[in-house]
gemmi code that builds the backbone of each chain (N, CA, C; Angstrom):
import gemmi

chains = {
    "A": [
        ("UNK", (103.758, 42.262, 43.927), (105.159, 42.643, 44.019), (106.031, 41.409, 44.240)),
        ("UNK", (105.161, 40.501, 45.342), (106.621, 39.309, 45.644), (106.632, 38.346, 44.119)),
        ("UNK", (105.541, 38.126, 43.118), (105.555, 37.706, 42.110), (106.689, 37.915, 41.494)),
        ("UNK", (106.595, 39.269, 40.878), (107.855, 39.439, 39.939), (109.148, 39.869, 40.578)),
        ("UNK", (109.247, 39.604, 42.283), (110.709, 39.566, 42.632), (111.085, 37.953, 42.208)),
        ("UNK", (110.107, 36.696, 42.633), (110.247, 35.512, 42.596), (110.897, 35.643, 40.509)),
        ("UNK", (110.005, 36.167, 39.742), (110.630, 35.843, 38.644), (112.247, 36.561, 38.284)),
        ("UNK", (112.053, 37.869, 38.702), (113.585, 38.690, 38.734), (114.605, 36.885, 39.775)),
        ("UNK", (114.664, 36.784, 40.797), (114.770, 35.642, 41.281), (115.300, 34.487, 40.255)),
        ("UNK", (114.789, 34.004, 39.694), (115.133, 33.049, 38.806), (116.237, 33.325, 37.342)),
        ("UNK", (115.209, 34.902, 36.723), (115.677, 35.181, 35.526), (117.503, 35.311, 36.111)),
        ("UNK", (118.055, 36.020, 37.074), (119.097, 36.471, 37.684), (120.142, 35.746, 38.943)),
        ("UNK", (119.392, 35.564, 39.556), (119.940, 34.512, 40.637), (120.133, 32.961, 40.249)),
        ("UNK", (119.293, 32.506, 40.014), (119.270, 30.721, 39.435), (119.548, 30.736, 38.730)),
        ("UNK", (119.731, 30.901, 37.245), (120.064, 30.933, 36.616), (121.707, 31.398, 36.284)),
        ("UNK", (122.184, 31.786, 37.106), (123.652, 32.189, 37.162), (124.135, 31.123, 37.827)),
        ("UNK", (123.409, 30.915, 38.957), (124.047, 30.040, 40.112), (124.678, 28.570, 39.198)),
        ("UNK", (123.579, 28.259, 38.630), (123.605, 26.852, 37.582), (123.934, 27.046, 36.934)),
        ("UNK", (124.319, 28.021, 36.111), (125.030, 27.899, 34.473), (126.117, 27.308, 34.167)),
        ("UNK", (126.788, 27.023, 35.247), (128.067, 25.973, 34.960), (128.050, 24.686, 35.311)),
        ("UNK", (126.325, 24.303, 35.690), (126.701, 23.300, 36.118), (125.504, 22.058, 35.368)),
        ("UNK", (125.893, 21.768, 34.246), (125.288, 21.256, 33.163), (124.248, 20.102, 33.821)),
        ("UNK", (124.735, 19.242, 34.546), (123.791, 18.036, 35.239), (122.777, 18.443, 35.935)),
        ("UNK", (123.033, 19.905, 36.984), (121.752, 20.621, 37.252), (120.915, 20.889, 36.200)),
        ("UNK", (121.549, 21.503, 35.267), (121.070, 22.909, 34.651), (119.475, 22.337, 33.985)),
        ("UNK", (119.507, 21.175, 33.688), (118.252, 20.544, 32.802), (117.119, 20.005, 34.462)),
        ("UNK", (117.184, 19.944, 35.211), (116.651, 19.818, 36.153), (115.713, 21.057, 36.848)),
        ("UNK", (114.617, 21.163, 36.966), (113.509, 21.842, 37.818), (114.215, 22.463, 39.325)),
        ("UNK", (114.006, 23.578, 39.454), (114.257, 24.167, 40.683), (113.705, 23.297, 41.731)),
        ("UNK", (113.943, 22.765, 43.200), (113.503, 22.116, 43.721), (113.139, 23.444, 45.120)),
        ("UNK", (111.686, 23.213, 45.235), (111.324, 24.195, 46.608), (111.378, 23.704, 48.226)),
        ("UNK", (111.624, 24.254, 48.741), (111.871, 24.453, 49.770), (110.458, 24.995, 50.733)),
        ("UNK", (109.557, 24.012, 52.084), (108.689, 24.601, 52.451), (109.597, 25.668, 53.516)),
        ("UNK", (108.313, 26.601, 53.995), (108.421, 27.232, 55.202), (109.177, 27.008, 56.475)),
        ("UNK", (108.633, 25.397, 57.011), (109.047, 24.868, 57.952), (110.444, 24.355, 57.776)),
        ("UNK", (110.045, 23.634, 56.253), (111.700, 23.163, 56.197), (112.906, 24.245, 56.249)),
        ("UNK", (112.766, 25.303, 55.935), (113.617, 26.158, 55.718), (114.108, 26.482, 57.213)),
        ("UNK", (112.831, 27.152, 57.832), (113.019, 27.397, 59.177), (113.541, 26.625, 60.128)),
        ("UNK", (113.579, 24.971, 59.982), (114.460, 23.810, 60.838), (115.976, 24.174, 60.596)),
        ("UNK", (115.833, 24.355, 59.294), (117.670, 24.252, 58.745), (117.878, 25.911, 59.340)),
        ("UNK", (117.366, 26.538, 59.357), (118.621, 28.141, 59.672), (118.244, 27.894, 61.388)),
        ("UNK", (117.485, 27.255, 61.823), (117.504, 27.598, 63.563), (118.439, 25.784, 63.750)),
        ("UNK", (118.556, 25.047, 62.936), (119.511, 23.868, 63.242), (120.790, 24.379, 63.077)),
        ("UNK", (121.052, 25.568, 62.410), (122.708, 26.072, 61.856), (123.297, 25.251, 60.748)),
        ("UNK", (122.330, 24.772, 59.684), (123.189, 23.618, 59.225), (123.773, 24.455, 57.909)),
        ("UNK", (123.634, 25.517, 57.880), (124.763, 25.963, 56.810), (124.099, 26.924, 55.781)),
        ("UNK", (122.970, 26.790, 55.462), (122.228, 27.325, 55.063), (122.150, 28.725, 54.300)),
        ("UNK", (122.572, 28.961, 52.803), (123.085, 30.335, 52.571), (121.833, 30.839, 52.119)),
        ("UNK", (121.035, 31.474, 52.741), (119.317, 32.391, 52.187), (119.517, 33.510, 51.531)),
        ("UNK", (119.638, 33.362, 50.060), (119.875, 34.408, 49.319), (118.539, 35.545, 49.348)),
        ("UNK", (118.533, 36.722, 49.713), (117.401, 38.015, 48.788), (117.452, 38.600, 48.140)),
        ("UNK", (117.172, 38.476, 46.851), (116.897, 38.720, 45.050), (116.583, 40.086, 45.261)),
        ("UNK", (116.161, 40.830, 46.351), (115.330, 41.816, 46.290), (116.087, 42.732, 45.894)),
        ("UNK", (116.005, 44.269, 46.047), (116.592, 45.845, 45.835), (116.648, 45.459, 47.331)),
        ("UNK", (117.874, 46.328, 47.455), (118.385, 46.829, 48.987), (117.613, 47.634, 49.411)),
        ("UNK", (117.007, 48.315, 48.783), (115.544, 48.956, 49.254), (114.359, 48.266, 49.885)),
        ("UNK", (114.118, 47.691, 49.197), (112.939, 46.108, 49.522), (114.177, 46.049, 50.734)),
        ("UNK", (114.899, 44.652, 50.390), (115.580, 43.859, 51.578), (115.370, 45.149, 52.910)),
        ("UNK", (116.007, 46.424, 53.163), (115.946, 47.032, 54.254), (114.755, 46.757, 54.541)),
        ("UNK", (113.236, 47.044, 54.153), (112.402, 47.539, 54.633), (112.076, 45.689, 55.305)),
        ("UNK", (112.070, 44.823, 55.205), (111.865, 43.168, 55.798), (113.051, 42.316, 55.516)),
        ("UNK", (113.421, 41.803, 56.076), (113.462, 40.630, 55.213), (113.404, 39.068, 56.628)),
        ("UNK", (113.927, 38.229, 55.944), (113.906, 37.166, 56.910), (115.039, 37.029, 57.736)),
        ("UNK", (115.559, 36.331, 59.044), (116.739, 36.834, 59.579), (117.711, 35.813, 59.119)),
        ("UNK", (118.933, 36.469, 58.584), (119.584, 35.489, 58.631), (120.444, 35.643, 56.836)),
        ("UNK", (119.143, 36.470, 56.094), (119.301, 36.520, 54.569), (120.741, 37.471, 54.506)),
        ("UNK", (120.721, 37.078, 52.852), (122.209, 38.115, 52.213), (121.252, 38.282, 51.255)),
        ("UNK", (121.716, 39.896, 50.852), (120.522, 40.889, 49.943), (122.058, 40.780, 48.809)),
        ("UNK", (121.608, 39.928, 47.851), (122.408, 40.179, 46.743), (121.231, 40.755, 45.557)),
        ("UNK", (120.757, 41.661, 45.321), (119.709, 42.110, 44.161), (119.374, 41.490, 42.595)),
        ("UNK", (119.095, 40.976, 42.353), (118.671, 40.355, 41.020), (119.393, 41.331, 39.998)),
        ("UNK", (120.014, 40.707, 39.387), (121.027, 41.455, 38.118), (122.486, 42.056, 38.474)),
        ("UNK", (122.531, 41.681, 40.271), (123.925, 42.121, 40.169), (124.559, 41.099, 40.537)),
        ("UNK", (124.408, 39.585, 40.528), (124.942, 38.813, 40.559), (126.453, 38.461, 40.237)),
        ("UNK", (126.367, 38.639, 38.941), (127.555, 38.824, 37.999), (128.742, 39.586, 38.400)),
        ("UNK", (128.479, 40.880, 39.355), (128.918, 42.099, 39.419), (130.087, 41.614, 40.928)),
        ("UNK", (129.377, 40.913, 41.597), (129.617, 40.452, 43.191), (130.940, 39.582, 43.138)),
        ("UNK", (131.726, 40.343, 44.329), (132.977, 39.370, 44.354), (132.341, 37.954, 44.636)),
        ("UNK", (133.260, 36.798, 44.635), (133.443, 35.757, 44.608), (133.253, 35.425, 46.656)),
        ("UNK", (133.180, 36.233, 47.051), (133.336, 36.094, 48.630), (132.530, 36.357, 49.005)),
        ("UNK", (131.320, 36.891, 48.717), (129.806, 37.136, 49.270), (128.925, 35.372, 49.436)),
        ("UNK", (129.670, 34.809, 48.085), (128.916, 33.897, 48.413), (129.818, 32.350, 48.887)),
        ("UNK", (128.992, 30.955, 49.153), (129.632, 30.237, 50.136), (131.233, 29.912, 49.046)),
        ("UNK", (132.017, 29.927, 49.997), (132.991, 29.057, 49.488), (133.017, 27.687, 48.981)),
        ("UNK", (131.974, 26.960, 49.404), (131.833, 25.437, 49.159), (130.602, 25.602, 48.739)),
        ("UNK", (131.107, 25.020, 47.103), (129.762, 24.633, 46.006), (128.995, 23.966, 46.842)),
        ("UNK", (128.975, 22.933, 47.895), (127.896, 22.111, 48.119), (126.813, 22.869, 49.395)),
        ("UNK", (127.048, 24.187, 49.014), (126.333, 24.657, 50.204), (124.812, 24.882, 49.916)),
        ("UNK", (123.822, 24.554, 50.626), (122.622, 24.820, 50.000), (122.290, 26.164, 49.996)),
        ("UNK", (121.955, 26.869, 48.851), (121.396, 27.755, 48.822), (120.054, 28.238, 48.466)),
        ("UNK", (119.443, 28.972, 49.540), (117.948, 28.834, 49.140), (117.358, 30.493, 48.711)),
        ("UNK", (117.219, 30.389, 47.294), (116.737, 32.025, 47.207), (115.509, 32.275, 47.130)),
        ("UNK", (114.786, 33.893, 47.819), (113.577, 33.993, 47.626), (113.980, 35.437, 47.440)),
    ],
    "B": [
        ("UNK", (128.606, 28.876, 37.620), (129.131, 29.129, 39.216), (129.267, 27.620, 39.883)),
        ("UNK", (128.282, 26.832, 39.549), (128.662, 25.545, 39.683), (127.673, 24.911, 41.241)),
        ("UNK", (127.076, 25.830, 41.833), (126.561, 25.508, 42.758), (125.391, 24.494, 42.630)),
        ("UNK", (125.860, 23.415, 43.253), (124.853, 21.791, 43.105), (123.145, 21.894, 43.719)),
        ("UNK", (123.164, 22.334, 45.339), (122.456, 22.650, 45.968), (121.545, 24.179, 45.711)),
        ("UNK", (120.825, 24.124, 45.295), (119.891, 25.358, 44.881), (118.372, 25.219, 44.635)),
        ("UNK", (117.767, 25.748, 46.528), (115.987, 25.466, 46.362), (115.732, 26.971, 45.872)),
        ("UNK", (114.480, 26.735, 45.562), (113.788, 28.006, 45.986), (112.873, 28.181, 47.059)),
        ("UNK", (112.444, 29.331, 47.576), (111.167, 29.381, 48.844), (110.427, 30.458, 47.858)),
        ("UNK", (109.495, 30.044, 47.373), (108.887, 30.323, 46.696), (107.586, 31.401, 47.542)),
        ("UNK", (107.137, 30.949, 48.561), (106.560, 31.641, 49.414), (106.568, 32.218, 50.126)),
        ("UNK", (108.034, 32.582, 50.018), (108.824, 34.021, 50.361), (108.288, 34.675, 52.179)),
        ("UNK", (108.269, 36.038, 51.940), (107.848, 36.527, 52.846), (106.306, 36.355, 54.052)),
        ("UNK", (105.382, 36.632, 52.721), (104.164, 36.041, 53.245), (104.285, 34.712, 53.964)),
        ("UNK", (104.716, 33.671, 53.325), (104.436, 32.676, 53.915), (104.904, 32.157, 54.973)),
        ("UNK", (106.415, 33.133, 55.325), (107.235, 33.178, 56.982), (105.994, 33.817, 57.554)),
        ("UNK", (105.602, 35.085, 57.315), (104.727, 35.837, 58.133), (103.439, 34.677, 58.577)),
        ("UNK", (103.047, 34.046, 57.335), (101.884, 33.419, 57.890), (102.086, 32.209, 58.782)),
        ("UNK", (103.036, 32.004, 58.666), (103.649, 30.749, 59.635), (103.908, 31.277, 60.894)),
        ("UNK", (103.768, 32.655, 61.191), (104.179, 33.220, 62.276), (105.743, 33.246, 62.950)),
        ("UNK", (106.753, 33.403, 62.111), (107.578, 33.403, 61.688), (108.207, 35.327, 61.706)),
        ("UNK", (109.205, 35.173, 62.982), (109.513, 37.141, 62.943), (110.670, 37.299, 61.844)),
        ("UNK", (110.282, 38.561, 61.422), (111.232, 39.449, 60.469), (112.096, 40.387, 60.784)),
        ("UNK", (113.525, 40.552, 60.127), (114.578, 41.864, 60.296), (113.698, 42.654, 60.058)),
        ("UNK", (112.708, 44.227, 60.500), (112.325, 45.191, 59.719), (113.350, 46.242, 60.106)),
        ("UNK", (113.257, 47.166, 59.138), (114.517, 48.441, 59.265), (113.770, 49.492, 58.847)),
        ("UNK", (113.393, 50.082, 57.736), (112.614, 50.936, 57.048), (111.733, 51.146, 57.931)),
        ("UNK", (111.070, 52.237, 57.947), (109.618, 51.917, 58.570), (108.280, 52.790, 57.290)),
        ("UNK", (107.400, 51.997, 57.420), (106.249, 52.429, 56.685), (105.460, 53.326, 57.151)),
        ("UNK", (105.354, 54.311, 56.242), (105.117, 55.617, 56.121), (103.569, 55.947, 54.812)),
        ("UNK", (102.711, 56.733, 55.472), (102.326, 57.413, 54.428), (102.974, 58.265, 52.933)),
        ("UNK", (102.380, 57.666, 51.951), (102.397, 58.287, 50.567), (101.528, 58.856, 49.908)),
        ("UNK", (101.144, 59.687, 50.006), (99.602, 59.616, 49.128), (99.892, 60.097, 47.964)),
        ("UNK", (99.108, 59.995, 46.711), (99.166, 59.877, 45.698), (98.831, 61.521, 45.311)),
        ("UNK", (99.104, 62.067, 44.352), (98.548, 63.387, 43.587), (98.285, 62.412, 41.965)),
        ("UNK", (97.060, 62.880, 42.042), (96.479, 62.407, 40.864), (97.472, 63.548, 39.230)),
        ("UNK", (97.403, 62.831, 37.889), (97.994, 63.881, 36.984), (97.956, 65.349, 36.888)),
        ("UNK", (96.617, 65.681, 36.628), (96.085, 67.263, 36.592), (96.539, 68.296, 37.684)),
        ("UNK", (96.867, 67.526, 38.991), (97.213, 67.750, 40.294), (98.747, 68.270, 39.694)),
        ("UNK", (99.092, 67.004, 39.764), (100.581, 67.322, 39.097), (101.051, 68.401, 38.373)),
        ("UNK", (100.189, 68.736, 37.412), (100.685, 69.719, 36.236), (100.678, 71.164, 36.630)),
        ("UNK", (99.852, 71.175, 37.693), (99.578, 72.641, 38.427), (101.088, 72.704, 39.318)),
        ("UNK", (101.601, 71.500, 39.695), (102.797, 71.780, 41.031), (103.887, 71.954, 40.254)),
        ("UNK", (104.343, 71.760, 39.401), (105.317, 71.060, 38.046), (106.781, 71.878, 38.758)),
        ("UNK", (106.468, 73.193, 39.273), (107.159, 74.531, 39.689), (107.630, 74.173, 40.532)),
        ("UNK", (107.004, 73.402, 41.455), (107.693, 73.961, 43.312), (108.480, 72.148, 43.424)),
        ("UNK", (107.909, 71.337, 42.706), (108.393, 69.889, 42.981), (109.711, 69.702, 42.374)),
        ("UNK", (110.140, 68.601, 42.851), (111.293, 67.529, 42.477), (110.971, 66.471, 41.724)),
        ("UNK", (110.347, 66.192, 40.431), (109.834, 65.216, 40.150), (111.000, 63.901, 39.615)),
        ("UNK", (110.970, 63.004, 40.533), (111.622, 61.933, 40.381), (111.263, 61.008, 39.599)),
        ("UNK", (111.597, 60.704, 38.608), (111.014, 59.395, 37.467), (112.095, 58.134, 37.969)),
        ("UNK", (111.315, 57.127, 38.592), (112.117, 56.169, 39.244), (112.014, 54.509, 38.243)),
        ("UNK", (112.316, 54.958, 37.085), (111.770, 53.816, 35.400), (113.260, 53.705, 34.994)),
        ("UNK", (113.272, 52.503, 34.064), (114.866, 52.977, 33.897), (114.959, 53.692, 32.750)),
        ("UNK", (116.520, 53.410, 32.195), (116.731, 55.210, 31.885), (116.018, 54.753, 30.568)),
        ("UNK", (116.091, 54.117, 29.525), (115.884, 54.082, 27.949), (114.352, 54.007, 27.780)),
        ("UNK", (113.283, 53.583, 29.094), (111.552, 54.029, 29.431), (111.685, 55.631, 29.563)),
        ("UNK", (112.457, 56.251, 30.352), (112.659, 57.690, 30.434), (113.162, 58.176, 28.918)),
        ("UNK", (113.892, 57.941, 28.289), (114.156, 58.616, 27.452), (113.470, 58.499, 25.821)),
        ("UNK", (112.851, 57.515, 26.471), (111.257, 57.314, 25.328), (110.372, 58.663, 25.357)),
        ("UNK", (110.258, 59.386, 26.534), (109.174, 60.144, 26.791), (109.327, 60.595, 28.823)),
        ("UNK", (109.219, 62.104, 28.718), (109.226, 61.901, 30.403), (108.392, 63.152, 30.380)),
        ("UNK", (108.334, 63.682, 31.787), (107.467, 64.940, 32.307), (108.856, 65.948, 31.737)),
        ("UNK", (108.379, 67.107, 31.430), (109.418, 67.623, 31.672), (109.909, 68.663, 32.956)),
        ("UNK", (111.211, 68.350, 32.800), (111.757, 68.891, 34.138), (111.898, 67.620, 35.358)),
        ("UNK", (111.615, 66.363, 34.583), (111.829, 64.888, 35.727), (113.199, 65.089, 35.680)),
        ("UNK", (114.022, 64.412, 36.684), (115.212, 63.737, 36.992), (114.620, 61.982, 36.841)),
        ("UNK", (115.712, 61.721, 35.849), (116.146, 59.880, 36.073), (116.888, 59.655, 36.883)),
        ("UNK", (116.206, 58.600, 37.905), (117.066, 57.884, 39.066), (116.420, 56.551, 39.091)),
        ("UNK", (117.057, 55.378, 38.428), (115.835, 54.354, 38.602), (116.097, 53.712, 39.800)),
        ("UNK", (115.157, 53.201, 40.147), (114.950, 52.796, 41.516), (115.764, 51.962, 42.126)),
        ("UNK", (116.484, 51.008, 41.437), (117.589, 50.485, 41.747), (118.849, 51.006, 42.315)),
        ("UNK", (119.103, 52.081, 41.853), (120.247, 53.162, 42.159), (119.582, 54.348, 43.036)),
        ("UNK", (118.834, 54.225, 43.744), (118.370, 54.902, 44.301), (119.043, 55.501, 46.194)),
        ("UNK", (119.299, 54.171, 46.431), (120.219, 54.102, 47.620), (120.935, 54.701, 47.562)),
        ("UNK", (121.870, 55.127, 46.247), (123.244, 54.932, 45.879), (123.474, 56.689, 45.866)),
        ("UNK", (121.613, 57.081, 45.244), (121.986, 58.326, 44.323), (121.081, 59.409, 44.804)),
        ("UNK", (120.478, 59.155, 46.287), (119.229, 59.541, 47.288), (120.143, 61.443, 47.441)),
        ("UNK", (121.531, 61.522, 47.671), (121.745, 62.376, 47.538), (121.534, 63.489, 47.073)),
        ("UNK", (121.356, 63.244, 45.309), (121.120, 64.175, 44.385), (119.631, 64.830, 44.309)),
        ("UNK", (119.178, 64.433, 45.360), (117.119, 64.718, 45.734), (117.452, 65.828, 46.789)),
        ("UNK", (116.980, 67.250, 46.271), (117.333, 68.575, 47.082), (116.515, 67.750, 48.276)),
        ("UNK", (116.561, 68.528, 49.468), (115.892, 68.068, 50.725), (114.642, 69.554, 51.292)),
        ("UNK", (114.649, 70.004, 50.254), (114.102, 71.186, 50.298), (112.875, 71.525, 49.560)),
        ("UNK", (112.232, 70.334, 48.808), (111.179, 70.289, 48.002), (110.697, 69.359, 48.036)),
        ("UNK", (109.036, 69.711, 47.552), (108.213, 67.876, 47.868), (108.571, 67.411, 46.713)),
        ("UNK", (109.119, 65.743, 47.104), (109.134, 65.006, 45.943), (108.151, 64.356, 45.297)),
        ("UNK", (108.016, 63.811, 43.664), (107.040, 63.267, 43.642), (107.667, 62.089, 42.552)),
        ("UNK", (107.656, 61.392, 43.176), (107.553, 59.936, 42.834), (106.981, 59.321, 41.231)),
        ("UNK", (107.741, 59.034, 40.473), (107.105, 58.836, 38.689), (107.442, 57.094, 38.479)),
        ("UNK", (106.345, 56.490, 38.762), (107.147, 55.277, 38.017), (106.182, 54.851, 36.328)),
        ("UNK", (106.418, 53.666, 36.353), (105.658, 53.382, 35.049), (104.321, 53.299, 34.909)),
        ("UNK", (103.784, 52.666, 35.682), (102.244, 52.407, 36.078), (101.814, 52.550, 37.279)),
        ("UNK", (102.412, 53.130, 38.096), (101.970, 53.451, 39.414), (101.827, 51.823, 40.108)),
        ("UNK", (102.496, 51.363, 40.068), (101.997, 49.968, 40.575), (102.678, 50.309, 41.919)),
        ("UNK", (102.383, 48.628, 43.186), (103.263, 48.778, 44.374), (104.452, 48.924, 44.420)),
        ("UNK", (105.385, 48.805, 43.163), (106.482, 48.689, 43.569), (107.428, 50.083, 44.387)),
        ("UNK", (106.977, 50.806, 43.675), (107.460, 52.288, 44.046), (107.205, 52.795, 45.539)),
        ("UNK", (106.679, 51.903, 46.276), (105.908, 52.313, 47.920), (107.625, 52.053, 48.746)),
        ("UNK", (108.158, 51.132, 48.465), (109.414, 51.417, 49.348), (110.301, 52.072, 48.943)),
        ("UNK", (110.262, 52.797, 47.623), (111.144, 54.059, 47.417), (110.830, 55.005, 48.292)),
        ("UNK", (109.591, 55.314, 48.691), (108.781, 56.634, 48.710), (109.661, 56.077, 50.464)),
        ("UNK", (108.980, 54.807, 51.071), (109.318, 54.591, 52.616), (110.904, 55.148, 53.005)),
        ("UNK", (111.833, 55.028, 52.061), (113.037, 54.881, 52.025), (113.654, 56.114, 52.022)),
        ("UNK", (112.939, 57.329, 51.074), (113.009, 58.351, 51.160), (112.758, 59.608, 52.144)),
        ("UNK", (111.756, 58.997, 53.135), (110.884, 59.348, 53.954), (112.227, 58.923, 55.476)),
        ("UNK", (112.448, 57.973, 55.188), (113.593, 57.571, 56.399), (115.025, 58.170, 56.382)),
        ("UNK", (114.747, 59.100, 55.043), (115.979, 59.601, 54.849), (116.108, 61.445, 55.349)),
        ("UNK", (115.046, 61.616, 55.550), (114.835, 62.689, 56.106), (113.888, 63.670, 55.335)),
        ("UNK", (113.271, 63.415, 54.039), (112.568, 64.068, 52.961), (111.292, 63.657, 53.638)),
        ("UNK", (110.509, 65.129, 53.785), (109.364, 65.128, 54.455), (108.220, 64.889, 53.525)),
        ("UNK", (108.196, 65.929, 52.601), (106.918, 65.466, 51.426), (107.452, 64.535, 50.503)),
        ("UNK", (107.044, 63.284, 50.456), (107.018, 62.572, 49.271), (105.700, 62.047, 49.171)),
        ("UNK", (105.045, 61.790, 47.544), (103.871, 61.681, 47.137), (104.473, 61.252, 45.687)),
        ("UNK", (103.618, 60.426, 45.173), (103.641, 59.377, 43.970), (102.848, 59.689, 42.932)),
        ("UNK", (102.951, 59.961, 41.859), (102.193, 60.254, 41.150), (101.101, 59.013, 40.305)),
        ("UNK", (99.680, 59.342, 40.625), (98.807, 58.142, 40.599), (99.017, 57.727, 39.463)),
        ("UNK", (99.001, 56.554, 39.001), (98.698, 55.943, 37.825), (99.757, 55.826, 36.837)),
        ("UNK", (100.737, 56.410, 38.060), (102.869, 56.520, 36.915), (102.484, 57.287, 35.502)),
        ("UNK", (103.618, 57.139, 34.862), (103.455, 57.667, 33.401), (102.392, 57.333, 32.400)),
        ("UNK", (102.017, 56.261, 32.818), (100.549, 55.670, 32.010), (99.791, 56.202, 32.096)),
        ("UNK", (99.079, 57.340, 33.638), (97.971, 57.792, 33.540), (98.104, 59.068, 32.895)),
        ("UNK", (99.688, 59.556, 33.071), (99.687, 60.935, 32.432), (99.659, 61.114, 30.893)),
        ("UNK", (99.985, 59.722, 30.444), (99.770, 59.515, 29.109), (98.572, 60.018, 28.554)),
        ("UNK", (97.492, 58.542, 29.104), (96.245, 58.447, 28.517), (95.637, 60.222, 28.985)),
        ("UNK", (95.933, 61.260, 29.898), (94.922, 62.225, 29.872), (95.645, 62.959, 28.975)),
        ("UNK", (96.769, 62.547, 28.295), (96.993, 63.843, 26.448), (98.300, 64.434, 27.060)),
        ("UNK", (98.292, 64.883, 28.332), (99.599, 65.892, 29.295), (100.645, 65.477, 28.044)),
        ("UNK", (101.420, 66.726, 27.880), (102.754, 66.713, 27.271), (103.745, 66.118, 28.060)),
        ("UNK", (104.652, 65.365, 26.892), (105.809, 64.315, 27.404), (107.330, 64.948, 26.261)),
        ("UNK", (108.427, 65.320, 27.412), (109.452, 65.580, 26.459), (110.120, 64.232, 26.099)),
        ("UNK", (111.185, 64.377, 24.983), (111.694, 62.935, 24.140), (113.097, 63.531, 24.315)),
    ],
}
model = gemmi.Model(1)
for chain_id, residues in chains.items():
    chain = gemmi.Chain(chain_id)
    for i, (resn, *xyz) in enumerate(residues, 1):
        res = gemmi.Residue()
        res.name, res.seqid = resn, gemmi.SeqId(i, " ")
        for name, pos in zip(("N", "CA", "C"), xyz):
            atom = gemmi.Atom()
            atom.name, atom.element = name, gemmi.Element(name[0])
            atom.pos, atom.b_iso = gemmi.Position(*pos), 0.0
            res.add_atom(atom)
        chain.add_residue(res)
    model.add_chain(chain)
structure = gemmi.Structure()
structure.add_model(model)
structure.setup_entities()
C-alpha cells in the first residue's frame, strides 16, 4: 500500500510542485532520512510535511505535524494551504 | 508552482515507526472479514453492496444492484450508505487498500462491514454475472 501512495506521491504532488520551475524540474527528487526529517520538525525550522494520502488513510496515522493534501487534488487546493514562501522546504510522503 | 525546496521521505510511515518515532492515530482498527464470492451471491438481498473502484472500472461491469462510491469520495459521500444493512465492501482486486474504508466506516457507526474476497477479479474468474 505505502508503495503506490509513494508513486500517487510523485505522479501528483511533485510533479505539480515543480512544474514551474524549469532548473528543478530536470533534477532527481532529493530524499530526506528519518532522522533528518525528525531534527527539522522538532528544531521548528519550517518544515511543510506534505500527506499524498486519502483523508481516509491520513485519519487512520499519520506523522505529527503533516497536511493531508491527497494526490490528485493538488490542482484543486487554494493557494493558502500551502507555504507562502517558495523557499520553504517541503517534504512529501 | 515554483517551489525550489522539495525532498521526499520515501520511507514514509514504516520507517518513523521503526525509528520509534510516535504517530497522530484517529481511526481505529477494526475487524473486516472477508465473504468469499459464492457467499456473496446468496446475500445479494439483505446487503448494501458498495463498489469502492472508480466510476468508468464500475461501469465496465459491476454486481448488480452495487452502488459507485469510489473510495476517494468516500468521506464526502459515507452518508448515502443506509445504516441499517451489512455493507460489503467491492474493490478491484481485493487488495489492502480497501481495509481503511471498511475502518472508517466502522468508526462511523456501521456495524457489519465485510469486503468482498478477491474484489471484482475473483467474482469474475468464478463466471458470477456482471451488469454493463
Amino acid at each position: 500500500m505505502r508503495k503506490r501512495i509513494s508513486l500517487w506521491a510523485y505522479l501528483f504532488i511533485l510533479v505539480p510542485l515543480l512544474l514551474f520551475t524549469p532548473s528543478i524540474w530536470a533534477a532527481d527528487f532529493p530524499e530526506i532520512s528519518t532522522s533528518d526529517l525528525k531534527n527539522k520538525l522538532d528544531a521548528n525550522e519550517g518544515v511543510f510535511l506534505l500527506n499524498a494520502e486519502s483523508d481516509i488513510d491520513f485519519n487512520v496515522e499519520h506523522i505529527p505535524g503533516a497536511a493531508n493534501i491527497p494526490g490528485g487534488t493538488l490542482g484543486e487546493i487554494t493557494p493558502d494551504k500551502l507555504p507562502q514562501d517558495k523557499d520553504t522546504l517541503i517534504v512529501v510522503y | 508552482m515554483g517551489y525550489k525546496n522539495v525532498e521526499v521521505y520515501s520511507e514514509g510511515i514504516p520507517g518513523w515507526v521503526k525509528a520509534g518515532f510516535p504517530l497522530d492515530q484517529g481511526i481505529p482498527r477494526t475487524e473486516i472479514p472477508p465473504l468469499a464470492p459464492s457467499q456473496l451471491q446468496e446475500k445479494l438481498e439483505d446487503a448494501y453492496l458498495l463498489d469502492i473502484r472508480l466510476a468508468n472500472s464500475y461501469e465496465q461491469g459491476h454486481i448488480k444492484g452495487s452502488h459507485n462510491i469510489p473510495t476517494n469520495l468516500i468521506s464526502q459521500r459515507f452518508q448515502e450508505i443506509p445504516t441499517d444493512k451489512r455493507i460489503i465492501i467491492i474493490s478491484g482486486v481485493g487488495d489492502p487498500t480497501w481495509v481503511p474504508t471498511g475502518w472508517f466506516l466502522k468508526s462511523k457507526g456501521y456495524k457489519e462491514v465485510m469486503i468482498l474476497e478477491g474484489g471484482m477479479n475473483a467474482w469474475q474468474k468464478e463466471g458470477l454475472p456482471l451488469d454493463k
